[in-house]
C-alpha positions as CSV (number, residue, x, y, z in Angstrom):
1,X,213.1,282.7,170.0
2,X,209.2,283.8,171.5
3,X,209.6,280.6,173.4
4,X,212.1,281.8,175.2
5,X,211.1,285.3,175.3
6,X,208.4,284.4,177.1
7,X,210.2,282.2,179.5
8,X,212.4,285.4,180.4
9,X,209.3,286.4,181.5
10,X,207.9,283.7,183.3
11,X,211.2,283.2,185.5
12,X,210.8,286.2,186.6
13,X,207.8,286.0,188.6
14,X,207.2,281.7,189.2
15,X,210.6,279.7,188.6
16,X,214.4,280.8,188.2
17,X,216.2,281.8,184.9
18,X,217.7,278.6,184.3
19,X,214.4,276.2,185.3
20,X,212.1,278.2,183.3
21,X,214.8,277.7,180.1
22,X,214.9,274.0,181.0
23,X,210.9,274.2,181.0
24,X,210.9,276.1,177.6
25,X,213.3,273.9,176.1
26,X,211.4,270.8,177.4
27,X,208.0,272.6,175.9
28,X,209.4,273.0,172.9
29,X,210.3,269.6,171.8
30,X,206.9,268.2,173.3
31,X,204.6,270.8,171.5
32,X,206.8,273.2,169.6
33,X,205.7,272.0,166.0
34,X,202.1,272.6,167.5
35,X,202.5,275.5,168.8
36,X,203.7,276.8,165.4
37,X,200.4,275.0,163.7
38,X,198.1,276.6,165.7
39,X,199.7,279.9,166.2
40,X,199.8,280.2,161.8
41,X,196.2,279.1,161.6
42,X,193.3,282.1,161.5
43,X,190.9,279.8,163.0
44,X,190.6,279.7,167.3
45,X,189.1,276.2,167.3
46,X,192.5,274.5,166.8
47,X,193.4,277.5,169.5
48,X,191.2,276.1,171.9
49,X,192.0,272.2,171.4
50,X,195.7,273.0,172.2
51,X,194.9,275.0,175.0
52,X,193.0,271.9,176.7
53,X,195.8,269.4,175.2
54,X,198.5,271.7,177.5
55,X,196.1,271.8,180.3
56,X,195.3,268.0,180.1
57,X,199.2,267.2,180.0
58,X,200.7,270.0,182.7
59,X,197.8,267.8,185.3
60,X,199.5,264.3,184.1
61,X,202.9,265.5,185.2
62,X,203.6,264.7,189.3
63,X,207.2,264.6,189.0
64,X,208.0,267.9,186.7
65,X,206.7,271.3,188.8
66,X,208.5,273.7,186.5
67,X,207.3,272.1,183.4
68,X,204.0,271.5,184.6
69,X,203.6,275.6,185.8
70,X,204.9,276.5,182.4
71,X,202.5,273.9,180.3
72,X,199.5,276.2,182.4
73,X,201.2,279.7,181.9
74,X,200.9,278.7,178.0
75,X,197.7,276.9,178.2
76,X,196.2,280.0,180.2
77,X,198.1,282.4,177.6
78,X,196.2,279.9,174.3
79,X,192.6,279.8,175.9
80,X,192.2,283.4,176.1
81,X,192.6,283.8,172.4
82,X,189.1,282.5,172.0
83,X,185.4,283.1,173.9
84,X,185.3,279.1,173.9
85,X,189.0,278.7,175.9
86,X,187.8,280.8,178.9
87,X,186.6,278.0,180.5
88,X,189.9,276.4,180.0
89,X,191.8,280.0,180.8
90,X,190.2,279.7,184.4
91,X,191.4,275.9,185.2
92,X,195.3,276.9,184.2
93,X,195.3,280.1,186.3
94,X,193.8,278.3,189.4
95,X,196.2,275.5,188.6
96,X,199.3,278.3,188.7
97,X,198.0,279.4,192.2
98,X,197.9,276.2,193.5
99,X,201.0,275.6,192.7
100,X,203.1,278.7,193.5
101,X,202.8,281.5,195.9
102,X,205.3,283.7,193.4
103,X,202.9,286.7,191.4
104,X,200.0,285.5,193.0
105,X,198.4,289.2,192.9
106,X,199.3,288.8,189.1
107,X,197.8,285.2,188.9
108,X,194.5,286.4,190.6
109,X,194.1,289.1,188.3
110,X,194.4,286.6,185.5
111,X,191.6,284.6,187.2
112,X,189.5,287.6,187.8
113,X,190.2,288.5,183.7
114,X,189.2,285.1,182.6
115,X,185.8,284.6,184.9
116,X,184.8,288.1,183.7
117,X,185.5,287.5,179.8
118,X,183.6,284.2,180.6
119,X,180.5,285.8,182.5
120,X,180.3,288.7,179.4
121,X,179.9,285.7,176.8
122,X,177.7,283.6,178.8
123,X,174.1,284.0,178.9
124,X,170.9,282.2,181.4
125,X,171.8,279.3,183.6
126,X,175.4,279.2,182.4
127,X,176.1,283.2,183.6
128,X,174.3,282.8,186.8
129,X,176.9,279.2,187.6
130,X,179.4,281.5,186.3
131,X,178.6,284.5,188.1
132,X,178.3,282.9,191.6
133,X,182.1,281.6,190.9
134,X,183.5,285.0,189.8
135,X,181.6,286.8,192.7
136,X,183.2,284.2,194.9
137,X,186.9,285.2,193.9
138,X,185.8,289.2,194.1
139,X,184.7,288.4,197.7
140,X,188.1,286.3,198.1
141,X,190.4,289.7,196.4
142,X,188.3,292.0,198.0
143,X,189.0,290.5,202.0
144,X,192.6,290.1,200.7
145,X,192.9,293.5,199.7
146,X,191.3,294.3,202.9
147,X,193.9,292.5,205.2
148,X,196.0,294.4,203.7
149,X,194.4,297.9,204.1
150,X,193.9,298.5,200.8
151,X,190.5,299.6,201.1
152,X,189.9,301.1,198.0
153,X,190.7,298.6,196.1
154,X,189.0,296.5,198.0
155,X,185.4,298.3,197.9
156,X,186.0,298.1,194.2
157,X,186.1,294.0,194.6
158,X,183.0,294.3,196.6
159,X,180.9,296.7,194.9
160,X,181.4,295.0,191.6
161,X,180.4,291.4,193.4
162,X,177.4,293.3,194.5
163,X,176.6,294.4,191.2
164,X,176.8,290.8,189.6
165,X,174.7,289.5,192.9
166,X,171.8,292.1,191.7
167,X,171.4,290.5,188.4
168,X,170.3,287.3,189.9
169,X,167.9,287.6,192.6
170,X,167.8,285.1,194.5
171,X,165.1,282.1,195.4
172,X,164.0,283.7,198.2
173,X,163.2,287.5,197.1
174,X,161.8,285.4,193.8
175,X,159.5,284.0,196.2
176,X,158.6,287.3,197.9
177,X,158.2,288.8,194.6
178,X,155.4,286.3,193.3
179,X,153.2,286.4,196.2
């Protein structure tokens, strides 16, 4: 019954009513019994596998679009139970706006949500890589919210990109700064 709760859901905003039942009927005889495994486990390790199983299998299908958008919505929805599925978390929700121009805004802010939970948890080399990606999609929300003359929002895109930006200086004012 959550199966298809959440495909009422889903419908609504990426696929019609009776494709995203198909989808959810489809997704439950491929992975319903490990979705119910994973989902009555405390452990997020098992959490995480079945995220990147999804993920793995929604990129194998060419010939299934419905099926392959939902396999993301519930790999995106698995990785975020856990620090370690971010990374995951990200590759469905960039997958989904690939794919569809349906609830992009919704689909960005899931991106934005996943690079940020990502960049908290990550620490040296790994949170600067990380950093330079999520100030990358601020730039991209903020000029969209822009073209759309929603400033405010916008300069809130900006200014947090800017705030990431000043906790990595760059090569070049590291150079400055030695001299």
């Amino acid at each position: 019954m959550k199966t298809f709760f959440h495909a009422a859901i889903f419908c609504l905003t990426l696929i019609t009513a009776s494709k995203a039942e198909e989808a959810a009927l489809t997704y439950d005889s491929l992975f319903g019994a490990d979705t119910r495994r994973v989902t009555s486990t405390t452990t997020k390790t098992d959490d995480v596998e079945f995220a990147r199983k999804l993920l793995d299998h929604a990129g194998s299908l060419n010939d299934e679009p419905n099926l392959e958008i939902y396999l993301y919505v519930k790999s995106y929805e698995t990785a975020m139970r856990d620090a370690l599925g971010y990374p995951i978390a990200i590759e469905a929700s960039k997958a989904v706006l690939r794919m569809t121009l349906d609830a992009r805004s919704e689909w960005e802010e899931k991106l934005l949500s996943s690079q940020r939970a990502l960049f908290k948890e990550s620490t040296g080399y790994e949170q600067r890589a990380v950093g330079r990606e999520l100030i990358e999609t601020l730039r991209g929300s903020g000029k969209a919210f822009d073209e759309s003359s929603d400033f405010s929002d916008a300069a809130n895109r900006y200014r947090e990109a800017y705030r990431i930006e000043m906790k990595f200086p760059s090569v070049i004012s590291m150079k400055f700064s030695r001299s």
